[in-house]
VOLUM-226332 format. One line per field, with one value per residue (C-alpha): residue number from 1; residue in three letters; x, y, z. Coordinates in steps of 0.05 Angstrom, whole numbers, plus 5000, padded with zeros to 4 digits. Layout:
BEGIN
resi = NUM; ...
resn = ala; ...
east = X; ...
north = Y; ...
up = Z; ...
***
This chain:
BEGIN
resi = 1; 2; 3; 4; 5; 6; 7; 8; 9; 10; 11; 12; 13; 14; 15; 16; 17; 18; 19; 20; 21; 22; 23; 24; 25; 26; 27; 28; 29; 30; 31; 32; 33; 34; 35; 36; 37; 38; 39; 40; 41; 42; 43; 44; 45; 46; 47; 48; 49; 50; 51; 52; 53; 54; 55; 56; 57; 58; 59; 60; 61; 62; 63; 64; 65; 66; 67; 68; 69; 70; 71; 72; 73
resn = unk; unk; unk; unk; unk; unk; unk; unk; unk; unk; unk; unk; unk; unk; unk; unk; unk; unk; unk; unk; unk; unk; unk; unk; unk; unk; unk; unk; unk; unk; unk; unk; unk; unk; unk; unk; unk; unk; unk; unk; unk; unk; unk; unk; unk; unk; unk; unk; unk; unk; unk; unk; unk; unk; unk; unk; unk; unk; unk; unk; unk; unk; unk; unk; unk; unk; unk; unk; unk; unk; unk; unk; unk
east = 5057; 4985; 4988; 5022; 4967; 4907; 4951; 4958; 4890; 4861; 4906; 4877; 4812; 4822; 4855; 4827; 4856; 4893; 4924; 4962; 5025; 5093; 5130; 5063; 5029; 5060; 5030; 5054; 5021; 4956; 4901; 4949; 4968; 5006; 5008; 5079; 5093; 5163; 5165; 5241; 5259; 5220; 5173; 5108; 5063; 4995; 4971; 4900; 4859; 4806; 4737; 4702; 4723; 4714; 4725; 4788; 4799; 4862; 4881; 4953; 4994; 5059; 5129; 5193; 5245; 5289; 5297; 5274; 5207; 5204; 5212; 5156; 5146
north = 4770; 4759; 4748; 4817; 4851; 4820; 4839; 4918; 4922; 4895; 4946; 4997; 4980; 4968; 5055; 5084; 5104; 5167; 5136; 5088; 5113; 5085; 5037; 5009; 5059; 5112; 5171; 5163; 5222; 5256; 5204; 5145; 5107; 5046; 4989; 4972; 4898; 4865; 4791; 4736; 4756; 4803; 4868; 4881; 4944; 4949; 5015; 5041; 5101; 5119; 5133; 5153; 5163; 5091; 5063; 5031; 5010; 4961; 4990; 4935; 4896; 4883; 4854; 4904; 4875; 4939; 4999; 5054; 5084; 5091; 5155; 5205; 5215
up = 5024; 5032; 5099; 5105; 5060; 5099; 5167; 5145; 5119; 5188; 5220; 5171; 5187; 5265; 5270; 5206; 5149; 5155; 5224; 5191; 5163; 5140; 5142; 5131; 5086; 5042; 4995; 4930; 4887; 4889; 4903; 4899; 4958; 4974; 5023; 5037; 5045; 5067; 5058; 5080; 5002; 4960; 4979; 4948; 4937; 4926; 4905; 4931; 4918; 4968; 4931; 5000; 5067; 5089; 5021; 4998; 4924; 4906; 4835; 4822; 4870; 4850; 4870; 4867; 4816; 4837; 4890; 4836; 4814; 4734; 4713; 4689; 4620
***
């Protein structure tokens, strides 16, 4: 998985942000992005928020126990 996550984020920073888009990178809710990562056996996300243009900040990376989102309260 963190060969994925340094792969994407070299891709990110080879085309720019806002031309990378899924499977790789996906808009989750207002300022919240993620970085989509498929591994032999388990997928991780690690959620982003952008604080400037060219500025990327890693907020929690994670591995999916199940196909849903948690509901909002």
């Amino acid at each position: 998985m963190r060969a994925r996550f340094v792969w994407i984020s070299q891709l990110i920073e080879r085309h720019g942000l806002h031309n990378v888009r899924e499977p790789y990178i996906k808009h989750v809710e207002d300022v919240l992005w993620e970085i989509r990562m498929k591994g032999k056996d388990r997928v991780s996300r690690a959620l982003y928020v952008t604080v400037k243009p060219k500025r990327v900040v890693v907020v929690r990376v994670f591995v999916k126990k199940t196909q849903k989102r948690p509901a909002e309260k």
